[in-house]
C-alpha positions as CSV (number, residue, x, y, z in Angstrom):
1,X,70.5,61.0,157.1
2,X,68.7,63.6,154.9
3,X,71.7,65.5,154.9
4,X,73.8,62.2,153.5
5,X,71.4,61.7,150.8
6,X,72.4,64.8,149.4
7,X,76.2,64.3,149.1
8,X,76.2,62.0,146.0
9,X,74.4,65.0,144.0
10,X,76.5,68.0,145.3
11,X,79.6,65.7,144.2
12,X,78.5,65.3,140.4
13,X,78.0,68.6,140.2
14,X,81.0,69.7,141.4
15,X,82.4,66.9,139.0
16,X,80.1,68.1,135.9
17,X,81.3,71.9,136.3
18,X,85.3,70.6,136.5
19,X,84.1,69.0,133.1
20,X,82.4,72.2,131.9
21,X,85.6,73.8,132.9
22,X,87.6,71.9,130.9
23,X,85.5,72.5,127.4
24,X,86.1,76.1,128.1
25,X,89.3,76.2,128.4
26,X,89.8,74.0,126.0
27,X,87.9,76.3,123.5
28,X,89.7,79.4,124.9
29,X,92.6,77.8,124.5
30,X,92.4,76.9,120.7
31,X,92.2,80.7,120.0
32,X,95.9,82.0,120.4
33,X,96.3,79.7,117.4
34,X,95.2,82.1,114.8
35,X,97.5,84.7,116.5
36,X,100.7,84.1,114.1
37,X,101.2,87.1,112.9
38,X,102.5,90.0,115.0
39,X,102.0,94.0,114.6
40,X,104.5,95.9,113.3
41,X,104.0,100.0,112.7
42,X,105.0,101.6,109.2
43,X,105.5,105.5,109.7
44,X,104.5,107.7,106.9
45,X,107.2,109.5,105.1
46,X,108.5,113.3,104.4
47,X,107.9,113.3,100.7
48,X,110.9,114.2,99.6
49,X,113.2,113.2,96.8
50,X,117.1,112.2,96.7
51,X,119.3,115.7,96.7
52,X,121.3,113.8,94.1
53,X,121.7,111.3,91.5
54,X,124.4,109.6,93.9
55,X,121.5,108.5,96.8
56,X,119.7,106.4,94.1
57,X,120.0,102.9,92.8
58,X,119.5,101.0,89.6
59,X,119.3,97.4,90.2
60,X,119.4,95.6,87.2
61,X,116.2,95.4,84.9
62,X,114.8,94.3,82.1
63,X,115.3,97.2,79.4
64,X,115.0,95.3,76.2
65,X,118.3,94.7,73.9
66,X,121.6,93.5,74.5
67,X,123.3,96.9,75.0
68,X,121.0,97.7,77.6
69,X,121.7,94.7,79.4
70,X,125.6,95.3,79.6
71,X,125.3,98.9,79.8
72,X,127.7,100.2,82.8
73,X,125.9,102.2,85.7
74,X,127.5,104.8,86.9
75,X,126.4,108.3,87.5
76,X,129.5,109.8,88.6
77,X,130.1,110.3,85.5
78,X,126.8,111.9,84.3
79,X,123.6,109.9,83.6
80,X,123.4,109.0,79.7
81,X,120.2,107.8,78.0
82,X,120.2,104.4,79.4
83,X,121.3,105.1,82.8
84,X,118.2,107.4,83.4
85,X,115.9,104.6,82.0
86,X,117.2,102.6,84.8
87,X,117.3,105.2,87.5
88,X,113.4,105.6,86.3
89,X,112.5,101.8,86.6
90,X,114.2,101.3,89.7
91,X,112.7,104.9,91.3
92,X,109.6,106.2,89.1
93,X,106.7,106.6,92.2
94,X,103.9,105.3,89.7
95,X,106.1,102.1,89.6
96,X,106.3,101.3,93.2
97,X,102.3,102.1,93.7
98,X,101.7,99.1,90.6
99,X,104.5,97.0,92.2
100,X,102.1,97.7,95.9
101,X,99.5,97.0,93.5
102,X,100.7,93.9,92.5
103,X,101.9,92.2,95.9
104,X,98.2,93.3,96.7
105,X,97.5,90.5,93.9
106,X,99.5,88.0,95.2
107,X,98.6,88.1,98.3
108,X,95.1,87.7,97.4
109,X,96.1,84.9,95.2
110,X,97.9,82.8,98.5
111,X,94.5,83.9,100.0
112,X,92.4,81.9,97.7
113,X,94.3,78.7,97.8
114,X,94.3,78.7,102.1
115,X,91.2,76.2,103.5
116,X,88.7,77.7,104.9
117,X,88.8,77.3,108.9
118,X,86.0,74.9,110.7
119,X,83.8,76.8,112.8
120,X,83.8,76.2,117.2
121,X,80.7,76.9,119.3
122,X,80.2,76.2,122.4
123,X,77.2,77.5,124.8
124,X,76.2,76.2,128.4
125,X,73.5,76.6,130.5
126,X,73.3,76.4,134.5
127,X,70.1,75.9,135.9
128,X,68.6,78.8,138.5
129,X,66.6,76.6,140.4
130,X,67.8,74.0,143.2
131,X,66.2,71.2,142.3
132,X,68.0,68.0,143.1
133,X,70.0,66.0,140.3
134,X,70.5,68.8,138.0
135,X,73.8,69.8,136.7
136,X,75.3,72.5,133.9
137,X,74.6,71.9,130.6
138,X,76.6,72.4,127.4
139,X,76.4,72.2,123.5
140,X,79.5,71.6,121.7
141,X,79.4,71.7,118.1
142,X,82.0,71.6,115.1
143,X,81.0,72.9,111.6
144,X,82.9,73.0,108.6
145,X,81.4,74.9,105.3
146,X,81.6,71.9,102.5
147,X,80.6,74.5,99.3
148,X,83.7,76.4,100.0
149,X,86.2,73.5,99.1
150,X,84.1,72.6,95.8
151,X,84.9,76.7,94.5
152,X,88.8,76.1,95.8
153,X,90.0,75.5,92.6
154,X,88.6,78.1,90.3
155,X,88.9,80.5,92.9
156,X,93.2,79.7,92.9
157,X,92.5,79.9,89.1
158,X,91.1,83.4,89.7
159,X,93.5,84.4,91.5
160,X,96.2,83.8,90.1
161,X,95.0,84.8,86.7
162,X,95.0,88.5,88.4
163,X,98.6,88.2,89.9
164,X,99.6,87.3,86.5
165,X,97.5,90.2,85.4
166,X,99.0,92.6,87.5
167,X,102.5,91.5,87.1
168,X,102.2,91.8,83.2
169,X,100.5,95.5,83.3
170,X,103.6,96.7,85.4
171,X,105.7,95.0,83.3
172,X,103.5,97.6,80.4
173,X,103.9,100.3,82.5
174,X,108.0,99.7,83.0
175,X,107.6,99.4,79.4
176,X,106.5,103.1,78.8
177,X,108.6,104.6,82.0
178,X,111.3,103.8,79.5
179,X,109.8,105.2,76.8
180,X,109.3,108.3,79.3
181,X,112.5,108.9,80.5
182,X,114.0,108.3,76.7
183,X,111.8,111.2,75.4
184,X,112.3,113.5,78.4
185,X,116.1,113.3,77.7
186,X,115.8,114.0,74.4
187,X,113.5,117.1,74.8
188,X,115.7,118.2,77.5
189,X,119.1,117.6,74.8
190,X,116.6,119.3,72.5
191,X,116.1,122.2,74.7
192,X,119.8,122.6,75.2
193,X,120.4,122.6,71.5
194,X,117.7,125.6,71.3
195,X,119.3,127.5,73.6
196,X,123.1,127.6,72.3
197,X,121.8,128.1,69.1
198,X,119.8,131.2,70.3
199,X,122.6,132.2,72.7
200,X,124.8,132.5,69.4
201,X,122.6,134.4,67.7
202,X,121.9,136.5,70.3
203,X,125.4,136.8,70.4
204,X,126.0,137.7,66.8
205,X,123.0,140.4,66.9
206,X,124.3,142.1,69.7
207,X,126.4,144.4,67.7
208,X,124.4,144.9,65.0
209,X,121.9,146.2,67.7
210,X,124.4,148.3,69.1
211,X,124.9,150.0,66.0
212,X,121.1,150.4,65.3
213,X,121.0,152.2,68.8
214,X,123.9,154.3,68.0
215,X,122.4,155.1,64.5
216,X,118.6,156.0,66.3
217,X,120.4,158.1,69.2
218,X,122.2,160.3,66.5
219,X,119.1,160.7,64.6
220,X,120.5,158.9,61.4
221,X,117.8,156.4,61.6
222,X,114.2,156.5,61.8
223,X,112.3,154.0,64.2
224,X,110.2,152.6,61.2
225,X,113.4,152.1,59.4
226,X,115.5,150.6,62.5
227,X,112.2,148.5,63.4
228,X,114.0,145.4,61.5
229,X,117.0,145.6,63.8
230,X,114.9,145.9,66.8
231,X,112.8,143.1,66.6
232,X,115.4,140.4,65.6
233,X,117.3,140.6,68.7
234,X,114.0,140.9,71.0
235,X,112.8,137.8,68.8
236,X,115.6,136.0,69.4
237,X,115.6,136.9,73.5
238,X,112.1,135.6,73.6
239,X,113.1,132.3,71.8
240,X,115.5,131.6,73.8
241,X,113.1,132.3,77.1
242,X,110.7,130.2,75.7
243,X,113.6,127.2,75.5
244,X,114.3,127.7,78.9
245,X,110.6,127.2,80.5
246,X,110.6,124.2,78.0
247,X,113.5,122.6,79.5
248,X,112.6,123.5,83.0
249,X,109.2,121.6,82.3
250,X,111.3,118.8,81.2
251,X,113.4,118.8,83.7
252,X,110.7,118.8,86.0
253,X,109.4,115.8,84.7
254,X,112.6,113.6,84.4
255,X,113.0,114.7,88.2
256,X,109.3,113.6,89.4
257,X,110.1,110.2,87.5
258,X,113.6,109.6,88.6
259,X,112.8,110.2,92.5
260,X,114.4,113.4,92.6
261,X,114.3,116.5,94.5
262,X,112.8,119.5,92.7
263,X,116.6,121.2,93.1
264,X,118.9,117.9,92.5
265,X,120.9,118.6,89.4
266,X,120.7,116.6,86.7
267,X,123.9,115.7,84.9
268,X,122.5,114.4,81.8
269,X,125.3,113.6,79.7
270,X,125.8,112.0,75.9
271,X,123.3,111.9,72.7
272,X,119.6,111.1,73.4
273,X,118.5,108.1,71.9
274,X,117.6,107.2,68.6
275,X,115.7,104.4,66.7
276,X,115.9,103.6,63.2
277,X,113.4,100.4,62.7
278,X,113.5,98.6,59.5
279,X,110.5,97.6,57.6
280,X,111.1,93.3,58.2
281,X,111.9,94.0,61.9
282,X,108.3,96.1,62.6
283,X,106.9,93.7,60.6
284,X,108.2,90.6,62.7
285,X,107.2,92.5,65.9
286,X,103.9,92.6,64.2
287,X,103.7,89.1,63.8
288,X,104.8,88.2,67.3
289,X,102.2,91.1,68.8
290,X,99.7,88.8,70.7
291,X,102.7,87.3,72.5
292,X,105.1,90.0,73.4
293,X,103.6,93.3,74.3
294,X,102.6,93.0,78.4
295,X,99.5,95.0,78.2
296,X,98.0,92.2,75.3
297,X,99.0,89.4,77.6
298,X,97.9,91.2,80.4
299,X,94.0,91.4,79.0
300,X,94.7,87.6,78.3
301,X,95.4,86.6,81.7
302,X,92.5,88.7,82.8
303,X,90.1,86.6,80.3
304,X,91.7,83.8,81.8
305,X,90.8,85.3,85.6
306,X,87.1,86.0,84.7
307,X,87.0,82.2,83.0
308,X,87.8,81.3,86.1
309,X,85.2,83.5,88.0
310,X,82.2,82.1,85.7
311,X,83.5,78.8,86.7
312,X,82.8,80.2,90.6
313,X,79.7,81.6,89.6
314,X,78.5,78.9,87.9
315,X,79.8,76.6,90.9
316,X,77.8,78.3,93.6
317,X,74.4,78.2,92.0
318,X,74.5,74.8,93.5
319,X,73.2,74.3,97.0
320,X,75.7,75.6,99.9
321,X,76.2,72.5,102.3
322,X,78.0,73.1,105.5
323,X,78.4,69.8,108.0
324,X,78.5,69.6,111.9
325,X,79.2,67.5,114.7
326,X,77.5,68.1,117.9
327,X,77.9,66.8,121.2
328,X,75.4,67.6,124.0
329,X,74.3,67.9,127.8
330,X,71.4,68.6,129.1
331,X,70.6,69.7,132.9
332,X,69.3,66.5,133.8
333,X,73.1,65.0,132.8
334,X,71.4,63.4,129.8
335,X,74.7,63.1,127.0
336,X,74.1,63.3,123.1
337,X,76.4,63.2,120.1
338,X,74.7,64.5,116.8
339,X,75.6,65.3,113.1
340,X,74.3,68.7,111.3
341,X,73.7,69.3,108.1
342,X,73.5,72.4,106.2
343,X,71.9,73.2,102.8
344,X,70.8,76.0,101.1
345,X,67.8,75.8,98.5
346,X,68.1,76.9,95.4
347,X,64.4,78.4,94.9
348,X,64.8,82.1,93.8
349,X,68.3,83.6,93.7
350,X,70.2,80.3,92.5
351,X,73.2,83.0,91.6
352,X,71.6,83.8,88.6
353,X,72.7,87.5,89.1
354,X,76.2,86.9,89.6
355,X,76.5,84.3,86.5
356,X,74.9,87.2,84.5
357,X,77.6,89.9,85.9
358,X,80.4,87.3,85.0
359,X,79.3,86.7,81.9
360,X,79.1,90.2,80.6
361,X,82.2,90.7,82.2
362,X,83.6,87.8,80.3
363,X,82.3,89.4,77.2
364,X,83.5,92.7,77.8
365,X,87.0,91.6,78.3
366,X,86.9,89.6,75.6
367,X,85.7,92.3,72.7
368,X,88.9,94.7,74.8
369,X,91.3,92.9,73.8
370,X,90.3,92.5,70.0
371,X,89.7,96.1,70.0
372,X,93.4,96.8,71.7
373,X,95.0,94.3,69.2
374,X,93.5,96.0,66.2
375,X,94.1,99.8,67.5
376,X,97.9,98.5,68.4
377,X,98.5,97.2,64.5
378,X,96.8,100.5,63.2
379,X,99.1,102.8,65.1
380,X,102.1,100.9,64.2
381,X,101.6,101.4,60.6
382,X,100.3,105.2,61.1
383,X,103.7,105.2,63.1
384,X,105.9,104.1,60.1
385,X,104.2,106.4,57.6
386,X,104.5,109.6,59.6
387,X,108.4,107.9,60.8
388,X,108.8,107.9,56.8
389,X,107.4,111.5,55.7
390,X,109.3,112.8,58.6
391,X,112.6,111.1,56.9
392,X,112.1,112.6,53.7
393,X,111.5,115.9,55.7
394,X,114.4,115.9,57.5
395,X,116.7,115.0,54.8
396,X,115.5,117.9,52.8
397,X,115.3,120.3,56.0
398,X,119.5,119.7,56.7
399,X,119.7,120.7,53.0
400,X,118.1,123.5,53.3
401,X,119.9,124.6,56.6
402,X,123.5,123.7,55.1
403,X,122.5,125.7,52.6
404,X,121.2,128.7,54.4
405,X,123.8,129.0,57.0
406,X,126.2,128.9,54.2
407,X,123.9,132.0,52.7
408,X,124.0,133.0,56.2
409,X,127.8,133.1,56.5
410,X,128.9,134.8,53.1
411,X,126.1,137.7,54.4
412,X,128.0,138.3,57.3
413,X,131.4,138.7,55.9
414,X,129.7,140.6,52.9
415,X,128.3,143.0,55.8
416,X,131.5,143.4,57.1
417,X,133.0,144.5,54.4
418,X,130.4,146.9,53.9
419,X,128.9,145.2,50.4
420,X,125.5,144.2,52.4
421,X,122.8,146.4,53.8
422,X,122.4,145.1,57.3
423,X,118.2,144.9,57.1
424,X,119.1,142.1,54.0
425,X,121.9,140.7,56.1
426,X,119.6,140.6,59.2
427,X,116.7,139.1,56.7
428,X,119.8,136.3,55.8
429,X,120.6,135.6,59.3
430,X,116.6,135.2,60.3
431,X,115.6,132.2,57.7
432,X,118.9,130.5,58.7
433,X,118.4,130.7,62.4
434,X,114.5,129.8,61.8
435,X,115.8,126.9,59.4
436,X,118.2,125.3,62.2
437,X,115.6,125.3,64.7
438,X,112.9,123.9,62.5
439,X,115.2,121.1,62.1
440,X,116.2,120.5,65.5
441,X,112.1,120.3,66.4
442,X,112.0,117.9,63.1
443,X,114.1,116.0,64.5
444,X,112.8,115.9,68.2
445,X,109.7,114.9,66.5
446,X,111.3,112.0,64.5
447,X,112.9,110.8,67.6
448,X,109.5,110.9,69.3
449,X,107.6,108.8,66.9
450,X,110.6,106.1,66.7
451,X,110.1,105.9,70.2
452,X,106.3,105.4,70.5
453,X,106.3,102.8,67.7
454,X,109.1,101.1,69.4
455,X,107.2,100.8,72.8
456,X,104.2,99.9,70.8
457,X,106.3,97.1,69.1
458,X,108.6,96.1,71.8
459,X,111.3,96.1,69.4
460,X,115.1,97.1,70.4
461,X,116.5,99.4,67.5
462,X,118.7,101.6,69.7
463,X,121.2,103.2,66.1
464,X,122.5,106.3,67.5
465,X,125.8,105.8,65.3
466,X,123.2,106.1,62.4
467,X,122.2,109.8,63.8
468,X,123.0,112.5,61.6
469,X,124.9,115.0,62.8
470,X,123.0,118.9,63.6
471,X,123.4,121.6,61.5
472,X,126.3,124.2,62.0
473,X,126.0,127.2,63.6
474,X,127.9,130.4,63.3
């Protein structure tokens, strides 16, 4: 009969631990739920760049102006100005870092608008000793963190004031990749231009130099005398080494920025560009600043970011309040059901750090952007003055050359004919050769200028039917 007495007890404990099964399960079971998203491996690459032009692409971007926009791309028949702008948006390696940079942005901006997830806990206890009546015991308990949905809406604010942030400083960046890749081609047409003027001259020294040699070996000359001679063909050798490092250099660089191969060729073909802005159109660019250039708008939707982040600061100096349920057995098979509640006091810390942080920040950000604004309508008018001195230079400069390699020209025939002493017609043939590449760096420099205060600007004031032609050479 003892025995008997017993069987009602071993029975609800073999019921309670079925139960005490189940919760765990249950529980276990409610974790393969946040397993959504799978693994996938990304391999490192080999670092190198496209063997040719023909292995890139150019989707269509945003270069400003209408010709731009229309412009044909194809690079089988060389890459002009505004096909290597596009090759350099679509493929420039600083690009795709701030384009990682950015979907880091947005995806931190999806992050801040996703609930926060209610927390599970479960523990259970089983009793050691053998005491009749007693079974397993178990605390279930629910909590969700309250404070963390008041904050949800500035902290989407937040958010997505730094995706729009990021998105505006690449469009900045694309901005002066452009700008880039225009300047590179023209110091690379530049470079070219050097180096067939130089090989002419070189050309048109050579026998003059011969004759020096001859004149020296048959001891009609005198080195002092014959120095002249000497020199202007060595001068003109190193000139035209010079050019070549400077257009390797530039080459170099159009290469790293296009996603080329430190051997692909580069089949730049046509006239580099050229920008002639006109004093209403840089002053309507002026006007319209605050709201067209990316890196202005940019600052603004980062003001607008930390407005938001005070707003979170100021948010959690309140108390935290998280809220439970509970449900409950104790080994004697005694069941509760409970509600928790959370809150944190605000005696000492009350976020007053982090509002002070956010504040200054908001300050900072806010002074940046005056200061920017100001420094960007300061360069632009530095930009037109030096854009107009370097007009009026240039326009006196291709006098000057027409007129020296005129001078230049009726020296050489005079020599010829034997009515010119060769060190005056080699004096002739040195200002005219120092005259034409004066004006070719003039106007590389022009070209430069026009370009920085048209990225400045964002204005489109592509003209290159307006540029004037070089000067001649002979």
């Amino acid at each position: 009969m003892a025995h008997c007495r017993h069987v009602p007890a071993r029975i609800d404990r073999v019921k309670s631990s079925a139960r005490y099964r189940r919760l765990l399960l249950a529980a276990a079971g409610a974790l393969p739920l946040c397993a959504c998203v799978s693994y996938a491996p990304l391999p490192l690459g080999q670092g190198r760049g496209a063997d040719s032009v023909a292995q890139l692409s150019a989707p269509v971007q945003a270069i400003p102006g209408e010709r731009a926009a229309t412009h044909r791309f194809d690079p089988a028949d060389g890459l002009d100005v505004t096909e290597t702008a596009m090759l350099a948006l679509a493929n420039d390696p600083q690009l795709r870092l701030q384009r990682d940079a950015l979907g880091m942005a947005r995806a931190q901006a999806f992050a801040a608008g996703l609930l926060p997830d209610p927390q599970l806990s479960l523990a259970g206890e089983t009793p050691t000793s053998h005491q009749p009546g007693l079974t397993h015991a178990f605390n279930l308990g629910l909590d969700y963190d309250v404070g963390a949905l008041l904050t949800r809406s500035a902290r989407k604010a937040e958010a997505r004031g730094k995706a729009r942030q990021a998105n505006l400083e690449l469009l900045w960046s694309e901005w002066q990749t452009v700008a880039q890749a225009r300047l590179l081609f023209d110091e690379i047409s530049a470079a070219r231009a050097t180096q067939v003027r130089l090989a002419h001259e070189i050309a048109a020294l050579e026998p003059l130099d011969r004759q020096v040699q001859a004149a020296l070996a048959a001891g009609n000359l005198t080195y002092a005398a014959a120095s002249a001679g000497l020199d202007a063909l060595s001068d003109a050798r190193r000139q035209l080494a010079e050019a070549g490092r400077a257009r390797a250099q530039s080459e170099h660089d159009l290469r790293l920025l296009l996603g080329l191969s430190a051997q692909a060729p580069l089949p730049l073909v046509g006239p580099p560009y050229r920008a002639h802005p006109g004093q209403a159109q840089v002053d309507a660019a002026l006007a319209a600043l605050p709201e067209r250039r990316p890196d202005l708008l940019a600052l603004k939707a980062g003001y607008a970011a930390q407005e938001a982040q005070l707003r979170v600061e100021i948010l959690r100096q309140f108390p935290a309040i998280s809220l439970g349920f509970t449900r409950a057995r104790d080994t004697s098979d005694v069941y509760t059901r409970g509600l928790s509640l959370g809150i944190t006091l605000p005696l000492f810390d009350r976020n007053r750090g982090n509002i002070a942080v956010a504040k200054a920040t908001r300050q900072q950000l806010h002074d940046d952007y005056d200061a920017r604004l100001r420094t960007a309508r300061a360069d632009a008018r530095l930009l037109q003055l030096d854009l107009a001195s370097l007009d009026a230079q240039l326009a006196a400069l291709r006098t000057h050359a027409r007129q020296l390699d005129t001078a230049r020209d009726a020296a050489r025939d005079a020599w010829q004919a034997g009515q010119l002493d060769w060190p005056t017609y080699l004096s002739i043939r040195g200002n005219a050769l120092a005259a034409d590449l004066a004006l070719i760096a003039l106007e590389q420099e022009r070209a430069k200028q026009a370009i920085a205060l048209e990225t400045l600007l964002g204005g489109d004031w592509d003209d290159r039917a307006a540029r004037p032609a070089g000067a001649a050479t002979s």
